[in-house]
Biotite code that builds the C-alpha atoms (Angstrom):
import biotite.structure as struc

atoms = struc.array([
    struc.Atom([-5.232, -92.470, -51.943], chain_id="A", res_id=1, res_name="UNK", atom_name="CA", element="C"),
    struc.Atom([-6.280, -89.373, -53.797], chain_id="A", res_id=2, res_name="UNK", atom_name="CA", element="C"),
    struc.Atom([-8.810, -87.360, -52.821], chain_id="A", res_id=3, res_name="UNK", atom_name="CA", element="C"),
    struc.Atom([-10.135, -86.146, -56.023], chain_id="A", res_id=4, res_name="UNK", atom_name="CA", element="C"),
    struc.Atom([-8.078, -82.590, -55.262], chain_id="A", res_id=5, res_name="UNK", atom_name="CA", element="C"),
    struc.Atom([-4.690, -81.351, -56.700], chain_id="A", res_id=6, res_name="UNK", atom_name="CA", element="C"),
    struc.Atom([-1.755, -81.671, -54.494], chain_id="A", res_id=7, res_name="UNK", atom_name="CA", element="C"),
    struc.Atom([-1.386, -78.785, -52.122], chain_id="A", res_id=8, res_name="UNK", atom_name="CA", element="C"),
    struc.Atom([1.405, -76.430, -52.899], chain_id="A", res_id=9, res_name="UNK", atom_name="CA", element="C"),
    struc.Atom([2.264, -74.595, -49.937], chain_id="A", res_id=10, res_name="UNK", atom_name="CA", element="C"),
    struc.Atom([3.056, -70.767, -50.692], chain_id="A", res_id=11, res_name="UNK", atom_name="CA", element="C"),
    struc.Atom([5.133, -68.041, -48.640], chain_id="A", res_id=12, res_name="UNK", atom_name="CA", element="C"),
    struc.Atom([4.111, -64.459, -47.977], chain_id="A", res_id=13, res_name="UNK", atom_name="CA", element="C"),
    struc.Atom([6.123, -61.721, -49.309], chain_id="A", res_id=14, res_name="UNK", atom_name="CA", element="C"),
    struc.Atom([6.158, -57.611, -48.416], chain_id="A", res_id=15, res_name="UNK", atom_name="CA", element="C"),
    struc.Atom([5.404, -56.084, -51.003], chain_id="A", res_id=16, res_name="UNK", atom_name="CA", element="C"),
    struc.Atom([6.063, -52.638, -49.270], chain_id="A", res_id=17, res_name="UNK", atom_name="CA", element="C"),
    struc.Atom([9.170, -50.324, -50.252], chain_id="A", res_id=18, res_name="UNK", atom_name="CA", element="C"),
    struc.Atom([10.705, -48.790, -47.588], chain_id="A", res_id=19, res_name="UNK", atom_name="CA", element="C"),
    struc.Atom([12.425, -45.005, -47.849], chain_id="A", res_id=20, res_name="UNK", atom_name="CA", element="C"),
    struc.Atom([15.401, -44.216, -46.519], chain_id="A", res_id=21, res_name="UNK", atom_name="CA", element="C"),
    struc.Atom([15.441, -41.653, -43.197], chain_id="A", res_id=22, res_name="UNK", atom_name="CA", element="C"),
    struc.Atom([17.240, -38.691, -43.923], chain_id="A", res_id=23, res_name="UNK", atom_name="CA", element="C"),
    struc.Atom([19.886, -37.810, -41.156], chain_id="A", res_id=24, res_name="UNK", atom_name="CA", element="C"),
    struc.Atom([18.439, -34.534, -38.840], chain_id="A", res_id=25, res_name="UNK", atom_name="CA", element="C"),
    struc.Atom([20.644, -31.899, -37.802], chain_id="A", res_id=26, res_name="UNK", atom_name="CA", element="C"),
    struc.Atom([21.731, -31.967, -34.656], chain_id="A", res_id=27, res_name="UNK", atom_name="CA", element="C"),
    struc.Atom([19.309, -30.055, -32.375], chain_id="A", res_id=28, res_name="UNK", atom_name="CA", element="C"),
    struc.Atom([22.646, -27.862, -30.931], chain_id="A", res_id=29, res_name="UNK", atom_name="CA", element="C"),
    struc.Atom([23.336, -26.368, -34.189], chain_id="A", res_id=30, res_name="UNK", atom_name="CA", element="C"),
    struc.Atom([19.821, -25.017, -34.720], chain_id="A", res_id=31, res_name="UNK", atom_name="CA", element="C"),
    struc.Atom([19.332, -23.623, -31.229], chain_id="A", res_id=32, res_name="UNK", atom_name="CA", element="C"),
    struc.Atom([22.788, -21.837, -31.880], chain_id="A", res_id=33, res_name="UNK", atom_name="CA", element="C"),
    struc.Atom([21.530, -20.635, -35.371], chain_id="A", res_id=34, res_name="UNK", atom_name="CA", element="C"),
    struc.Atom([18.519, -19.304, -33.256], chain_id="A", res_id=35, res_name="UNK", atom_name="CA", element="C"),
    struc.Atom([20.534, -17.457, -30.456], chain_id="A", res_id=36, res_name="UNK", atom_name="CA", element="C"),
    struc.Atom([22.527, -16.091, -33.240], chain_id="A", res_id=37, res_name="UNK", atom_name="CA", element="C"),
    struc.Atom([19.508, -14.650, -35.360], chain_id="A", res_id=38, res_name="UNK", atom_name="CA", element="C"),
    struc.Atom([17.663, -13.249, -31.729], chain_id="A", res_id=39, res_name="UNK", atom_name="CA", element="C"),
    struc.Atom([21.040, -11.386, -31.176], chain_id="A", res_id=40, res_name="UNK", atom_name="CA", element="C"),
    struc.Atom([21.383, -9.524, -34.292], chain_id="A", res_id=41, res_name="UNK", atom_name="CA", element="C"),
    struc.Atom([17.516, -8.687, -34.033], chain_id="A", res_id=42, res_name="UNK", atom_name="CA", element="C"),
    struc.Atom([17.525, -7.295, -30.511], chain_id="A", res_id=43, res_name="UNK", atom_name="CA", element="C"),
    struc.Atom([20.995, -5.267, -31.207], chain_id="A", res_id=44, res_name="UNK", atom_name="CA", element="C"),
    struc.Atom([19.284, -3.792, -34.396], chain_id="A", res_id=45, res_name="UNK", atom_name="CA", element="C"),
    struc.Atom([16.109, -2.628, -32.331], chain_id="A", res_id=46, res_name="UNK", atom_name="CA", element="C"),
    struc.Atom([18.466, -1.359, -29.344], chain_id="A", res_id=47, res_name="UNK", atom_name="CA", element="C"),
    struc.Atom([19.875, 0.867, -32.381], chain_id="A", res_id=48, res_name="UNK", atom_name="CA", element="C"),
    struc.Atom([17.145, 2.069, -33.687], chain_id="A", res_id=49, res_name="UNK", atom_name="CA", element="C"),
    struc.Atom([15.896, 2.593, -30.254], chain_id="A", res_id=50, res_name="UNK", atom_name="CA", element="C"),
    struc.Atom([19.130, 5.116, -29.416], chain_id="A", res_id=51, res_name="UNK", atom_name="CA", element="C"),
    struc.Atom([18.905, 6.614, -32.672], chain_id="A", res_id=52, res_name="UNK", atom_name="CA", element="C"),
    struc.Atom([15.056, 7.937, -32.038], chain_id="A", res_id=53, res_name="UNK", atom_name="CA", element="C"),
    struc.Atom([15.902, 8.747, -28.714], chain_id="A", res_id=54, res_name="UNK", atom_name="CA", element="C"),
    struc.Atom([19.261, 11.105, -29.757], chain_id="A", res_id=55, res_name="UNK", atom_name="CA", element="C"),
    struc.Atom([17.421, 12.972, -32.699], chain_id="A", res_id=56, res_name="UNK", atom_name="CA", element="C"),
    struc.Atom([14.068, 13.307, -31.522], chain_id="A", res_id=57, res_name="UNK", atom_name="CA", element="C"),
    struc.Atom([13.701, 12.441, -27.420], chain_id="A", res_id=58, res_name="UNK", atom_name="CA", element="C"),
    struc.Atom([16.460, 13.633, -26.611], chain_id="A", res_id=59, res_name="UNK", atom_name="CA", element="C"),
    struc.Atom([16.308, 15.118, -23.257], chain_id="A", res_id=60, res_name="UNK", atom_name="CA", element="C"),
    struc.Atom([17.025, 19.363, -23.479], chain_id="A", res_id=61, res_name="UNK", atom_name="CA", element="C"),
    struc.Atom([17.417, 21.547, -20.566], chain_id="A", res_id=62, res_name="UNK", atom_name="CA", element="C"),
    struc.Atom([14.377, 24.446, -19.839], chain_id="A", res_id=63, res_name="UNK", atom_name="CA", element="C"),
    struc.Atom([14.978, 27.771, -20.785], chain_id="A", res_id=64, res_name="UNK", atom_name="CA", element="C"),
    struc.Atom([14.610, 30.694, -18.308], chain_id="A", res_id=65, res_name="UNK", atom_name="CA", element="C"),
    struc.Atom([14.219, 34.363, -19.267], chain_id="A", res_id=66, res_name="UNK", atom_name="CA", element="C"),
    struc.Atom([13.659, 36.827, -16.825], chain_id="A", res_id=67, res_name="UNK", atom_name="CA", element="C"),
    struc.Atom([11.777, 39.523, -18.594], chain_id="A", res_id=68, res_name="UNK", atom_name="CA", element="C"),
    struc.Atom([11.181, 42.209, -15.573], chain_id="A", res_id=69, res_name="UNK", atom_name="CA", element="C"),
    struc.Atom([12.208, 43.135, -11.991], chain_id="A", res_id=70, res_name="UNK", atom_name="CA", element="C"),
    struc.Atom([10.206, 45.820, -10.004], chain_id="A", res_id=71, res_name="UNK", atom_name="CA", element="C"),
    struc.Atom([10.065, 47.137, -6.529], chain_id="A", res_id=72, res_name="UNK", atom_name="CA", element="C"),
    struc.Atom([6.549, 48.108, -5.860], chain_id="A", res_id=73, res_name="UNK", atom_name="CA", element="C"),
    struc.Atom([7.576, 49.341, -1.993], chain_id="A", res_id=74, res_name="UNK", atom_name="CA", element="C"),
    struc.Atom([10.812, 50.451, -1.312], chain_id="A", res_id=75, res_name="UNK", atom_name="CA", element="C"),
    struc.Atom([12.276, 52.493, 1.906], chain_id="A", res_id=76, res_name="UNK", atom_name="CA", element="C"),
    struc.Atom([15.733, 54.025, 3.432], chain_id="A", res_id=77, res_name="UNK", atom_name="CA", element="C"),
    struc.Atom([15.438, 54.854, 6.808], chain_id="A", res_id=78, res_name="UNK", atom_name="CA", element="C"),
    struc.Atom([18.778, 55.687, 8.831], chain_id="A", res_id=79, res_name="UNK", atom_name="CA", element="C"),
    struc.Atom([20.601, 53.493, 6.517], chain_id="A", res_id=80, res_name="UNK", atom_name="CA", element="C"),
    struc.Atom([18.774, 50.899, 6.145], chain_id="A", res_id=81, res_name="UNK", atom_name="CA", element="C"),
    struc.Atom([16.466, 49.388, 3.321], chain_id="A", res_id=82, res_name="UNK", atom_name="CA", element="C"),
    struc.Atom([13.382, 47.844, 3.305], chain_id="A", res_id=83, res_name="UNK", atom_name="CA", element="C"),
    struc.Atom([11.813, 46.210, 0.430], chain_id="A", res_id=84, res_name="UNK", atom_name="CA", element="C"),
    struc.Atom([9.558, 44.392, -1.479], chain_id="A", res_id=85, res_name="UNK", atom_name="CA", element="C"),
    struc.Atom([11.066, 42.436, -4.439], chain_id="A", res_id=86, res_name="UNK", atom_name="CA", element="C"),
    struc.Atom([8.829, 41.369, -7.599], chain_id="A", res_id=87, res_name="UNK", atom_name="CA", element="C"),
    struc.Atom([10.370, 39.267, -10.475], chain_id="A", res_id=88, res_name="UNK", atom_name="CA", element="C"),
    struc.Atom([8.680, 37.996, -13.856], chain_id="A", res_id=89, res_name="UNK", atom_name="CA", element="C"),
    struc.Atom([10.097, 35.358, -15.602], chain_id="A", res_id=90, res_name="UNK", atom_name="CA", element="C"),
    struc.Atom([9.565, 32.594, -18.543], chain_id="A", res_id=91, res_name="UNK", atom_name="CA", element="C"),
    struc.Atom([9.959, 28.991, -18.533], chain_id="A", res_id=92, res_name="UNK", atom_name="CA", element="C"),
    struc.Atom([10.269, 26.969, -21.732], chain_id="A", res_id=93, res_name="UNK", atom_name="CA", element="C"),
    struc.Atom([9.847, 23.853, -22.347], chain_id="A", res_id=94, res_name="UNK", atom_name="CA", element="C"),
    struc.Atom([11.401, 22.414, -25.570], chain_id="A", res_id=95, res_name="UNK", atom_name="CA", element="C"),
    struc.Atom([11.232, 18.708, -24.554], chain_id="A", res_id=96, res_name="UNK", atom_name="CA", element="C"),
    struc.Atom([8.554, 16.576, -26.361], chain_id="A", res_id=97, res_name="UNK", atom_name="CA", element="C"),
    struc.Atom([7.390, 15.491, -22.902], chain_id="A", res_id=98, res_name="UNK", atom_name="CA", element="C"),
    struc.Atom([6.066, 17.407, -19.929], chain_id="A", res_id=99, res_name="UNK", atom_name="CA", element="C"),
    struc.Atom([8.865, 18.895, -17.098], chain_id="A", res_id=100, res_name="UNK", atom_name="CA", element="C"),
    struc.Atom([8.207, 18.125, -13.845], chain_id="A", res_id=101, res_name="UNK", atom_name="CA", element="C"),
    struc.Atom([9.685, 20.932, -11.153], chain_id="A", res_id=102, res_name="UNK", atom_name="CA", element="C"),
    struc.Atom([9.433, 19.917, -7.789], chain_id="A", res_id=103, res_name="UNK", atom_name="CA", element="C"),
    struc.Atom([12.166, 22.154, -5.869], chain_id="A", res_id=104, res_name="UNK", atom_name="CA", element="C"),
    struc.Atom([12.418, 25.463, -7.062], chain_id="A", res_id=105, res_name="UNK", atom_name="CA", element="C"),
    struc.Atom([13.186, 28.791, -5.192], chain_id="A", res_id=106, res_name="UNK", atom_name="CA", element="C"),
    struc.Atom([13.936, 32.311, -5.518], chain_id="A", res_id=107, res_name="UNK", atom_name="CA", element="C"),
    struc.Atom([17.031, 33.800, -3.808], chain_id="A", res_id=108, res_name="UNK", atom_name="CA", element="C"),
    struc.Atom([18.033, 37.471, -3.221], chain_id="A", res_id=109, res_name="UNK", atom_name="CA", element="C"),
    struc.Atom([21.318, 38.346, -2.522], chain_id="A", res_id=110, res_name="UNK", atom_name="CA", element="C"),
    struc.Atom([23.063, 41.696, -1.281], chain_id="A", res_id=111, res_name="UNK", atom_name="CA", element="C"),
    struc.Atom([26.989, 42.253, -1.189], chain_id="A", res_id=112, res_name="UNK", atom_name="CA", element="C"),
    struc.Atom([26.953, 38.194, -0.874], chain_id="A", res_id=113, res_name="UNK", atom_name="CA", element="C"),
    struc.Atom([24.587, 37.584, 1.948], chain_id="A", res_id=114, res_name="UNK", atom_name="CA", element="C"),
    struc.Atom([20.811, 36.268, 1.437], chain_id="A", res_id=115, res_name="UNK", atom_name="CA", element="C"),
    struc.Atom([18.411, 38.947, 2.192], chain_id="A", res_id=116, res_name="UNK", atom_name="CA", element="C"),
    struc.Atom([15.385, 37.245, 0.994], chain_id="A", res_id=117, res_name="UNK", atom_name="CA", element="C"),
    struc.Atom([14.395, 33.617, -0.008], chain_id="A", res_id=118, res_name="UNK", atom_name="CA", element="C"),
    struc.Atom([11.244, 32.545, -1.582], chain_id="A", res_id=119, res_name="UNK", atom_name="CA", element="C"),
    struc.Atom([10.030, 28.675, -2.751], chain_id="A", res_id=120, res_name="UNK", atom_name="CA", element="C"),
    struc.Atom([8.357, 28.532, -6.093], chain_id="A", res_id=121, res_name="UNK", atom_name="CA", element="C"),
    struc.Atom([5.451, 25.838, -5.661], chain_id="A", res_id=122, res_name="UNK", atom_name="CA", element="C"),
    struc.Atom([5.924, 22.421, -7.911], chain_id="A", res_id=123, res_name="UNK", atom_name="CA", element="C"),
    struc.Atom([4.169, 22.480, -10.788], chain_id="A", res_id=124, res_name="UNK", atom_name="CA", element="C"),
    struc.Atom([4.376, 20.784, -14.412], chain_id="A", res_id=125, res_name="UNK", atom_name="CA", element="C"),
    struc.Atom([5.407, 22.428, -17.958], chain_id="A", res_id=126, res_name="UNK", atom_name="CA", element="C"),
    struc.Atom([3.844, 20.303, -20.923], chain_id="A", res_id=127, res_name="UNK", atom_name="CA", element="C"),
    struc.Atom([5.688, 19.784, -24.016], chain_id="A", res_id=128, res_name="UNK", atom_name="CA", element="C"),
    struc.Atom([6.850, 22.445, -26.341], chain_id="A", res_id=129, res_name="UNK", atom_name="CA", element="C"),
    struc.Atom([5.665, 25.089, -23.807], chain_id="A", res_id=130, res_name="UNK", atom_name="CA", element="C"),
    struc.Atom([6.233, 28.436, -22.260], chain_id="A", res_id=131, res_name="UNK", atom_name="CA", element="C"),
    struc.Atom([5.237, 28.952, -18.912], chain_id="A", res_id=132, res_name="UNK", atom_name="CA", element="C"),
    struc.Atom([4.703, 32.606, -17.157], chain_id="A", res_id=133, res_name="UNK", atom_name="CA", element="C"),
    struc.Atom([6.097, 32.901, -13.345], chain_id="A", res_id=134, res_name="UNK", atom_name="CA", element="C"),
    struc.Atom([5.865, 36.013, -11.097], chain_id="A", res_id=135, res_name="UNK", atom_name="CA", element="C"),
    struc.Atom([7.250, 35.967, -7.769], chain_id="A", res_id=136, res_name="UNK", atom_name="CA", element="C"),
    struc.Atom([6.890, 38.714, -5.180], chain_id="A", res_id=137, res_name="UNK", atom_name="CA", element="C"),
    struc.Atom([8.163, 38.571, -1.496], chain_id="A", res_id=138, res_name="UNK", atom_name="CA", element="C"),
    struc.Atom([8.934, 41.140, 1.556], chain_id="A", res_id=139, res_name="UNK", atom_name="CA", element="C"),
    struc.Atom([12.349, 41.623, 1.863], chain_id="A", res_id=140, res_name="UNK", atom_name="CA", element="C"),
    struc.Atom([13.572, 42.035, 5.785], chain_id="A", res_id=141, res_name="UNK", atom_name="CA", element="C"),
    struc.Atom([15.219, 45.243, 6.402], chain_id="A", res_id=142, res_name="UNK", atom_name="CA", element="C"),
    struc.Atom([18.814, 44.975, 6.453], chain_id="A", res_id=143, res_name="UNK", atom_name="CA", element="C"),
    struc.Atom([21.385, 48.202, 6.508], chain_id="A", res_id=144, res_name="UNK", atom_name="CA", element="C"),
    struc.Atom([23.368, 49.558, 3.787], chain_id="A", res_id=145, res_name="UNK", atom_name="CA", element="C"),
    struc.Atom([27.075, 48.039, 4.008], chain_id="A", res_id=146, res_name="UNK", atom_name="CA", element="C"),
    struc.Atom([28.534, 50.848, 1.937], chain_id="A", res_id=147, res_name="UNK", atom_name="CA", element="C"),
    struc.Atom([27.289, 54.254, 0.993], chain_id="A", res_id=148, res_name="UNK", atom_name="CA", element="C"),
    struc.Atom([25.228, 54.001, -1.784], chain_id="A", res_id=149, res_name="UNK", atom_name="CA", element="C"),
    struc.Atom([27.454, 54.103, -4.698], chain_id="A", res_id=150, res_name="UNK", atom_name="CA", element="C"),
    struc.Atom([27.348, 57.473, -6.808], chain_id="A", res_id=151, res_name="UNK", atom_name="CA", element="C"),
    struc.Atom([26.181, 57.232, -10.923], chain_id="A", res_id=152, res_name="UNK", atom_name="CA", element="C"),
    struc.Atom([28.941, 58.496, -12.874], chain_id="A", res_id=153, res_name="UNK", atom_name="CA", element="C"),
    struc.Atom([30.200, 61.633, -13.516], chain_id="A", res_id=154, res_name="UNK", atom_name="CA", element="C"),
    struc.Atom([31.449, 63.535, -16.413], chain_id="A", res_id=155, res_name="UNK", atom_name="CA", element="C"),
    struc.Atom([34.513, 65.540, -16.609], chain_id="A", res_id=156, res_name="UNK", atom_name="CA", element="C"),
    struc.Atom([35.726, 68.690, -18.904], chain_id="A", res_id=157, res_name="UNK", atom_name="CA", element="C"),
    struc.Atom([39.077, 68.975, -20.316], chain_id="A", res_id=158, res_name="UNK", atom_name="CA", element="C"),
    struc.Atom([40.628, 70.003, -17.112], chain_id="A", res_id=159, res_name="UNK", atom_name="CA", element="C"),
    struc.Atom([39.567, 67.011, -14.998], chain_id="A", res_id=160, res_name="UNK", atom_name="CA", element="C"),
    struc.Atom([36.629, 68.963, -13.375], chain_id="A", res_id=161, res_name="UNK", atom_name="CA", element="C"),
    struc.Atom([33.627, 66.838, -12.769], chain_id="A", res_id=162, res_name="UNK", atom_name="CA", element="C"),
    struc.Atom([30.110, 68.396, -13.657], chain_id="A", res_id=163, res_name="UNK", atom_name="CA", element="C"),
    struc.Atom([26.480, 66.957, -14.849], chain_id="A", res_id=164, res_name="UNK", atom_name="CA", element="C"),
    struc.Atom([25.083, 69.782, -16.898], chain_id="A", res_id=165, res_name="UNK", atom_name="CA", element="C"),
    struc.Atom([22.792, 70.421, -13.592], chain_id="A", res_id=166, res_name="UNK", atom_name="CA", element="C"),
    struc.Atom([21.071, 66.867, -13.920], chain_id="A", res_id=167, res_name="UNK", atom_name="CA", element="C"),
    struc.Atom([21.361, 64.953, -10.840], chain_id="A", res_id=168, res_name="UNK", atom_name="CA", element="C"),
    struc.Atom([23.223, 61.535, -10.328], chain_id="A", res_id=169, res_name="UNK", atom_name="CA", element="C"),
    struc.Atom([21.225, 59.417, -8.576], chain_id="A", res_id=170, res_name="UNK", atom_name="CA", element="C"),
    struc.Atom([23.173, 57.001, -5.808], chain_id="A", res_id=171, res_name="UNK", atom_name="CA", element="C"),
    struc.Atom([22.210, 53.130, -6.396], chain_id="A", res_id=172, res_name="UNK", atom_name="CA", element="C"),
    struc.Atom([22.657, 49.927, -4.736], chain_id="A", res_id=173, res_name="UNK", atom_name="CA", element="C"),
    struc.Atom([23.175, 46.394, -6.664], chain_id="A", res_id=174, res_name="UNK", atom_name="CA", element="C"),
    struc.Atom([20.972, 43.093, -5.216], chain_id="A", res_id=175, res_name="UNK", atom_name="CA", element="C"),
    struc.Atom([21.464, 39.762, -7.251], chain_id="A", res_id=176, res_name="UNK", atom_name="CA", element="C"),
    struc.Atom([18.613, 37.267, -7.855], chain_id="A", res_id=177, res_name="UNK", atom_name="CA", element="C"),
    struc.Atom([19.232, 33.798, -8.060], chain_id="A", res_id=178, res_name="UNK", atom_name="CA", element="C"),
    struc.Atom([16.454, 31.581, -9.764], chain_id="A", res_id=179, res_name="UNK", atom_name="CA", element="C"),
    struc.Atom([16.908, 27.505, -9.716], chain_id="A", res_id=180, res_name="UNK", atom_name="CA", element="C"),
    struc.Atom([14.954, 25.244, -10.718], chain_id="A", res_id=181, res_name="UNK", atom_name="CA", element="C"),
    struc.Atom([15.127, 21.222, -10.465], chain_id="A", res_id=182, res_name="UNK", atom_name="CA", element="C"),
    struc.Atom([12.861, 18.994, -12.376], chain_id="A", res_id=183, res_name="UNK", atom_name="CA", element="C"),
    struc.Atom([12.607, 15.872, -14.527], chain_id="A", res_id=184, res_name="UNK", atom_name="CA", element="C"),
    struc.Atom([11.569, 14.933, -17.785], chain_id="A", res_id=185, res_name="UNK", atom_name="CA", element="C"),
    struc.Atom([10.471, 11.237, -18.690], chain_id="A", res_id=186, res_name="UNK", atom_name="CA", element="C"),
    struc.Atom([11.029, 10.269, -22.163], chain_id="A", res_id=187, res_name="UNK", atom_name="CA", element="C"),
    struc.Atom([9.258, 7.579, -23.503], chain_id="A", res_id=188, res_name="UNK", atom_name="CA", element="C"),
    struc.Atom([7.538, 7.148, -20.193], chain_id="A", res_id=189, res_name="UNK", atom_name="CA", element="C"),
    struc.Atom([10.937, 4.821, -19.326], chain_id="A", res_id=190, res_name="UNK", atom_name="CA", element="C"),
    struc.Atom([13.804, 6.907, -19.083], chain_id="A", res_id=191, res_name="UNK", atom_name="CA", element="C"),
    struc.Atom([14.307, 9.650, -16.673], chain_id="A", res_id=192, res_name="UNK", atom_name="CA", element="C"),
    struc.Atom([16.442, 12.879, -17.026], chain_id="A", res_id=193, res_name="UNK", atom_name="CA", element="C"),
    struc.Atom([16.751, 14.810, -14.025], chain_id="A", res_id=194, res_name="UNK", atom_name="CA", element="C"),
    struc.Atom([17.586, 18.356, -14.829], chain_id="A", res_id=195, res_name="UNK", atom_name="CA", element="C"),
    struc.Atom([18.553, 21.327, -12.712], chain_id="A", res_id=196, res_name="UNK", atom_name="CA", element="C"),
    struc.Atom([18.501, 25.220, -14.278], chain_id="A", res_id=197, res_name="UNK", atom_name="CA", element="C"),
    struc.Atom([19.784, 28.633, -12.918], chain_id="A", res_id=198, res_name="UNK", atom_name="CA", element="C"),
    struc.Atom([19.155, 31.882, -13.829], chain_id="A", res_id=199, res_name="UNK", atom_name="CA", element="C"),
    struc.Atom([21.247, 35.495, -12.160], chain_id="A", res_id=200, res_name="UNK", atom_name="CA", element="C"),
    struc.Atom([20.573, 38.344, -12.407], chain_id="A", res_id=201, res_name="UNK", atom_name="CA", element="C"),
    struc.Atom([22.087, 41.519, -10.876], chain_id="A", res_id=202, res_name="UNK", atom_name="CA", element="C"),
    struc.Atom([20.008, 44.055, -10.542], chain_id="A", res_id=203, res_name="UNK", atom_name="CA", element="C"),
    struc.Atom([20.728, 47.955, -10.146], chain_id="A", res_id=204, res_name="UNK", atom_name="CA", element="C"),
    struc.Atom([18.519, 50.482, -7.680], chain_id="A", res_id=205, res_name="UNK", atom_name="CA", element="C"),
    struc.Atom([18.204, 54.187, -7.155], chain_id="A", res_id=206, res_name="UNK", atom_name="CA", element="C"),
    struc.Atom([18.310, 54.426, -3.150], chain_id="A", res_id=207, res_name="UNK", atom_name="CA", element="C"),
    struc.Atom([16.146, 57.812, -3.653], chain_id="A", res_id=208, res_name="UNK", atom_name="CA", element="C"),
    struc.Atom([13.124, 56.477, -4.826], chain_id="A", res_id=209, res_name="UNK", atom_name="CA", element="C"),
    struc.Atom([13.483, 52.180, -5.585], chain_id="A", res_id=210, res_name="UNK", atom_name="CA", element="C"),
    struc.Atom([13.110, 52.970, -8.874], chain_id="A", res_id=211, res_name="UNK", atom_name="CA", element="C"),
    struc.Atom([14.911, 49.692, -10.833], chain_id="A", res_id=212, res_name="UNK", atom_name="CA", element="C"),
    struc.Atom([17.979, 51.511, -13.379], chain_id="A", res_id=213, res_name="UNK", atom_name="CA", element="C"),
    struc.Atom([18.309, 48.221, -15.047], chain_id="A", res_id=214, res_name="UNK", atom_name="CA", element="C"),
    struc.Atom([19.230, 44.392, -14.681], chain_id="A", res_id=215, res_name="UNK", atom_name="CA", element="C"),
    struc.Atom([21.283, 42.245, -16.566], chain_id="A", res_id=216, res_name="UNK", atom_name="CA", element="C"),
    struc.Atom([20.887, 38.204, -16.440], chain_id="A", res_id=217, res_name="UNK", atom_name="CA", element="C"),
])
């Protein structure tokens, strides 16, 4: 029998969602290769622009030394041999654009090839772009004469006779000084440069009075 409703129609549930296709990814190895690839090119650029600063503007230069005067300010000859005291004025520059560092420097003097006198210049520190003004004065040990005192030289007339217009010619003596100095410079507060500078001088003496005739470096 009917129970006063409508037959029951039985109904079916549908998804009415759309679903999107998933692209394909890349494989993960190609992109960490693509990444290698682009971190190599950067860090090569910056290593190149790196060694181009350094070469035109750090680049590390040796100190200059001058040696701008040599004096005796005692000086004695007493049966052949010489007793001294030896005074030398020199100038360091500095034409890094970071400070030089000398830690072992000295002072040698040097007659007909044997050290007569030996002094150590005290570490110290040259800024940038600077000059720096070093005087050095030490007692030299007596030591004798190893030749007689060589003569000045003499002038000669047409006939081969020496004469000297009544001036005297005063005998000398030659002593060599040998300045070094060793020393870094740090560029860019990384990189090192170790640097080692010489300076020679010979220097000529009257053996009358110590008077210095000259001195060439």
């Amino acid at each position: 029998m009917a129970d006063g409703h409508g037959p029951t129609i039985p109904t079916t549930a549908t998804n009415t969602t759309a679903t999107r296709p998933k692209r394909p990814r890349p494989p993960s190895g190609r992109t960490n290769l693509a990444s290698c690839v682009v971190a190599t090119i950067f860090l090569i650029f910056v290593i190149i622009v790196i060694l181009i600063v350094y070469y035109t503007v750090f680049k590390p230069q040796d100190p200059k030394i001058a040696v701008n005067a040599v004096q005796l300010p005692s000086f004695s000859v007493v049966n052949g041999t010489v007793n001294f005291t030896f005074s030398q004025y020199a100038s360091v520059r500095n034409p890094n654009r970071a400070a030089f560092s000398h830690y072992d420097s000295s002072l040698q003097l040097l007659y007909s090839g044997s050290q007569v006198g030996f002094m150590f210049i005290p570490a110290g520190q040259i800024d940038a772009g600077r000059t720096q003004y070093m005087a050095a004065t030490f007692s030299v040990q007596s030591f004798p004469l190893s030749a007689p005192p060589n003569m000045g030289p003499t002038l000669a007339n047409g006939d081969g006779v020496g004469f000297n217009f009544g001036l005297r010619i005063q005998p000398t003596m030659e002593i060599e000084s040998k300045l070094e100095m060793a020393g870094r410079v740090r560029v860019l507060h990384f990189f090192s440069h170790h640097v080692t500078v010489k300076a020679g001088c010979r220097v000529a003496i009257a053996v009358t009075d110590g008077s210095v005739l000259g001195f060439h470096c």
